[in-house]
Steps between C-alpha positions, in 0.01 A plus 500: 500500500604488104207363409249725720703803278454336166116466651453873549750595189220321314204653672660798480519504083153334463312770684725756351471334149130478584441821624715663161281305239145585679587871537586462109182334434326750681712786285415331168124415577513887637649549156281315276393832300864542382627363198776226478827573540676499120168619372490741211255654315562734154914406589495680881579300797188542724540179719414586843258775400103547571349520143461877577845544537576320217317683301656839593798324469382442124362847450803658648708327176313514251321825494819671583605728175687407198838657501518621091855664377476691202907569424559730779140560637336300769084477432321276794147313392276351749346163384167631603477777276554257147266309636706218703252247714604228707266208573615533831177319621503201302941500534430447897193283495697275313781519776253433746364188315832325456575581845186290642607202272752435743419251814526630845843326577678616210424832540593463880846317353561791271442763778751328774743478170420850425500400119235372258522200366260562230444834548202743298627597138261740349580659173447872400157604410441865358391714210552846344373707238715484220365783338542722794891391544567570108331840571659602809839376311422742209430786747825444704718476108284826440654677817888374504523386049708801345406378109708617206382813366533557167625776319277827567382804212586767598162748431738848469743356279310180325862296552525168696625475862726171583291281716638308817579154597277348762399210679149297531384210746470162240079459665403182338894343670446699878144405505582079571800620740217696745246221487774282592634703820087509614535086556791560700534463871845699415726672341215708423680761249552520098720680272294588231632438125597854387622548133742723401409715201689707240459788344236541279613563133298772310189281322117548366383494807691789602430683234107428509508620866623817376232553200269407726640764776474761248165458385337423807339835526374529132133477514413312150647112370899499398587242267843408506768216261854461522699249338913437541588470102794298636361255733123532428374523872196725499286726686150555529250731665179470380674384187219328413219746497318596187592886394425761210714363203591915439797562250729232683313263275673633237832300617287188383404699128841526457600123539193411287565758248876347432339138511234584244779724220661217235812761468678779678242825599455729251528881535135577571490190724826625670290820565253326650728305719690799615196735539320198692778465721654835540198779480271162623270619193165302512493540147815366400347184727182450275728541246733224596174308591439455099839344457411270792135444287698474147210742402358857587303419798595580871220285616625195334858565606366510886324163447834357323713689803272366772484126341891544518555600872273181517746293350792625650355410829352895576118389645404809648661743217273609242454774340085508367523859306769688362595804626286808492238263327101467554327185552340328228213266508746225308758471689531428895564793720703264797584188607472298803846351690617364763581842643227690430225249635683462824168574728768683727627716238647788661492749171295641243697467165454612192221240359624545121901419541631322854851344664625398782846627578581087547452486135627826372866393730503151315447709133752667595759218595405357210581768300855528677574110463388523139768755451766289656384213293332288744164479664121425407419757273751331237353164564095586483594730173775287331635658212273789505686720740876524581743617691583790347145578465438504882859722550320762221211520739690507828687786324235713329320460909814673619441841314172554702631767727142603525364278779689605804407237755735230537782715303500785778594211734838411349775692406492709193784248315278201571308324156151521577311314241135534601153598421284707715099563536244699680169594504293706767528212770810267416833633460765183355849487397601165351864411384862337466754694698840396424754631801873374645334306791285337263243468216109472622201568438204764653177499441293738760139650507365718766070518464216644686132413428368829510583892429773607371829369564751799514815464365663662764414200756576258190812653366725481832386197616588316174813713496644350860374150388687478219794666709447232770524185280820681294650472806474206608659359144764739575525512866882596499447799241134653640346743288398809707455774293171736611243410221302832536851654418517317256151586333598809577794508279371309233230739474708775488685292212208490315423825542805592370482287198183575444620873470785422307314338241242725479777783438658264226151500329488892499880560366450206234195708381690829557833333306302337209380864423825636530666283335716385810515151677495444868531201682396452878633132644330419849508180456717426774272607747240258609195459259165668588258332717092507404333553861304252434452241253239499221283231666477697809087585565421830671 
């Protein structure tokens, strides 16, 4: 009886244990299109799945979006729009290959064990545009970056607004972090690298922004050099284009007058000097021009005065003929420089005498180091100029109350030692203005091509130019004084001086015939102004 039980115990678990394992070889030959168990393709489990299902599997990861965070702000990117492929294709082939390496058995072994024992491994194959992620990265910084913005003119007032800390995504760092998260099967998400920035200080840049906002609606060339006296960083706007040499080359006669005189000025050369500078006579300049010469001949003092500029370094300053001087068949009417055969030339300057404001800034610097006892101008003319010399001229510039450019932009008390120039189309100022925030220097031309260039488009501009860079070397004391009231009143000034000198005249006749002396003193009233200096051309 035991043994007729163990009989049918035994019968019982062979046909049971045959019956299990031929319905599971009839579910894993029914199953032969699905992958191994264990199997995983681009890092996702897909064991058990049809190819097709493994490959929305696949899709479903990988082509789900990019989670970016920008500091507080959440930006999604989806892999297909950078450009993201996967090689989904040659990822499952590859599956499938590995999978028929395997014998019949050990696949069946594997499926009753519902585990691989060497189960498909296939490793991540995809692409993307790098240029498209970089871009799409620069668009998203674009939308959420709040940069530093510097300090702002103001156009009403011409003084400098504080700018405003900020903060900008570090591209060329996020960039590598986003490519990264594409390869991932997870944690798809990056915190992009976002610097912190201060606030901008007050700099160049700021202050060429400005110039630039000021003249943007002039319709001819501005020309435009600044230079910090104290730490030499400079500024240039078309700095570098040739212009009409007008009286501001007389800053240069000056420099080579001193350098060419053995001994201290003499009266009559003093005259010269003061009416050159002050009344910006033309002839005083010619006359100077023979003491540059060592003879009586302007033409020969241009020649020695351009060969000069040449050697201090000056390439596109020349001056061909003297002032209010023809032509003549033996000497050269201009010269070709750097400046002036620039094919893109923007002006039309004077052919006979030509600058750039570039060069006519570094005269000036020169002029100011010489007087301080340092600088290039001592070392090219050793021994023939001196300090002193170069403090005369910066001096003897200051009296020119004429030219009332770059002085109507700073306050009344501020030294002004400068030189200006026009003619019918450029109007310049050049010079050395000495204030609390700071010693520079300004050189500034405003030219059009053609017609006439009136100076009441000229005048005002150059006015709030000069007022804009005074304030930004003096930022905590702004100068904001109206300049047409202040034309205004130095007209009226003059007016009144003019008057008062003119009575003077009569009662000094009037006394000398009566016997009787009268004495008018307006000198404390500001000087007289010409309306226009004696190189001006109708």
């Amino acid at each position: 009886m035991l043994q007729a039980l163990q009989r049918l115990l035994i019968m019982t678990l062979l046909i049971t244990g045959t019956l299990y394992l031929g319905y599971q070889a009839f579910v894993y030959f029914q199953g032969e299109d699905r992958l191994p168990p264990g199997t995983a393709v681009a890092g996702i489990r897909v064991g058990g799945l049809t190819v097709t299902e493994a490959e929305e599997r696949i899709t479903a990861v990988y082509y789900s979006p990019i989670r970016l965070h920008h500091r507080y702000e959440v930006f999604d990117v989806l892999p297909q729009d950078i450009g993201f492929q996967l090689d989904m294709e040659g990822m499952l082939q590859e599956a499938v290959e590995q999978q028929g390496e395997r014998d019949v058995w050990q696949g069946f072994i594997e499926h009753l064990l519902g585990q691989s024992l060497t189960a498909p491994q296939v490793e991540l194959r995809a692409s993307h545009d790098r240029e498209a992620t970089a871009e799409r990265l620069l668009r998203i910084s674009r939308v959420l970056d709040d940069p530093p913005q510097p300090p702002t003119i103001s156009l009403d007032t011409d003084t400098f607004a504080p700018g405003k800390a900020g903060y900008v995504t570090d591209l060329e760092a996020s960039l590598p972090l986003l490519e990264a998260a594409l390869y991932r099967p997870n944690n798809r998400q990056v915190d992009l690298l976002v610097v912190d920035m201060a606030q901008p200080g007050l700099d160049m840049a700021a202050l060429e922004a400005s110039l630039l906002r000021l003249t943007e609606g002039f319709g001819g060339v501005v020309s435009v050099f600044v230079m910090d006296l104290e730490t030499g960083e400079e500024l240039s706007i078309n700095g570098d284009v040739a212009i009409s040499g007008l009286s501001i080359l007389k800053i240069p006669i000056f420099i080579e007058t001193y350098r060419a005189l053995n001994s201290e000025p003499d009266e009559t050369v003093r005259r010269w000097l003061y009416e050159t500078a002050v009344q910006s006579s033309n002839f005083g300049a010619n006359m100077l021009l023979h003491v540059i010469a060592g003879e009586n001949n302007t033409y020969q003092g241009a020649h020695v005065f351009t060969e000069q500029m040449r050697q201090l370094g000056m390439l596109n300053t020349f001056m061909a003929i003297p002032y209010d001087a023809p032509v003549v068949q033996t000497r050269p009417s201009t010269f070709q420089t750097p400046a002036n055969t620039d094919p893109n030339m923007p002006t039309r300057p004077d052919p006979a005498r030509q600058t750039t404001a570039e060069e006519m800034g570094t005269m000036l610097s020169m002029l100011y180091h010489c007087a301080q006892g340092t600088g290039g101008l001592l070392a090219v003319y050793n021994g023939q100029i001196t300090p002193s010399d170069c403090q005369e001229i910066i001096d003897l510039m200051i009296l020119n109350i004429e030219g009332n450019l770059i002085r109507f932009g700073v306050p009344v008390d501020v030294p002004v030692s400068h030189k200006h120039g026009w003619d019918g189309t450029t109007y310049g100022d050049a010079g050395i203005i000495l204030s609390d925030g700071g010693h520079y220097v300004l050189v500034y031309y405003v030219t059009q091509n053609i017609g006439w260039l009136s100076a009441e488009i000229s005048f005002p501009l150059m006015w709030e130019m000069s007022r804009v860079v005074y304030n930004y070397f003096n930022p905590e004391a702004p100068y904001l004084e109206d300049a047409w009231a202040r034309a205004e009143r130095e007209a009226l000034w003059r007016g009144v001086r003019a008057a008062a000198i003119a009575l003077d005249n009569d009662l000094s006749i009037l006394d000398r015939r009566q016997g009787t002396a009268v004495n008018l003193n307006p000198s404390e009233e500001p000087e007289a102004e010409n309306e226009a200096p004696s190189d001006a051309k109708p």
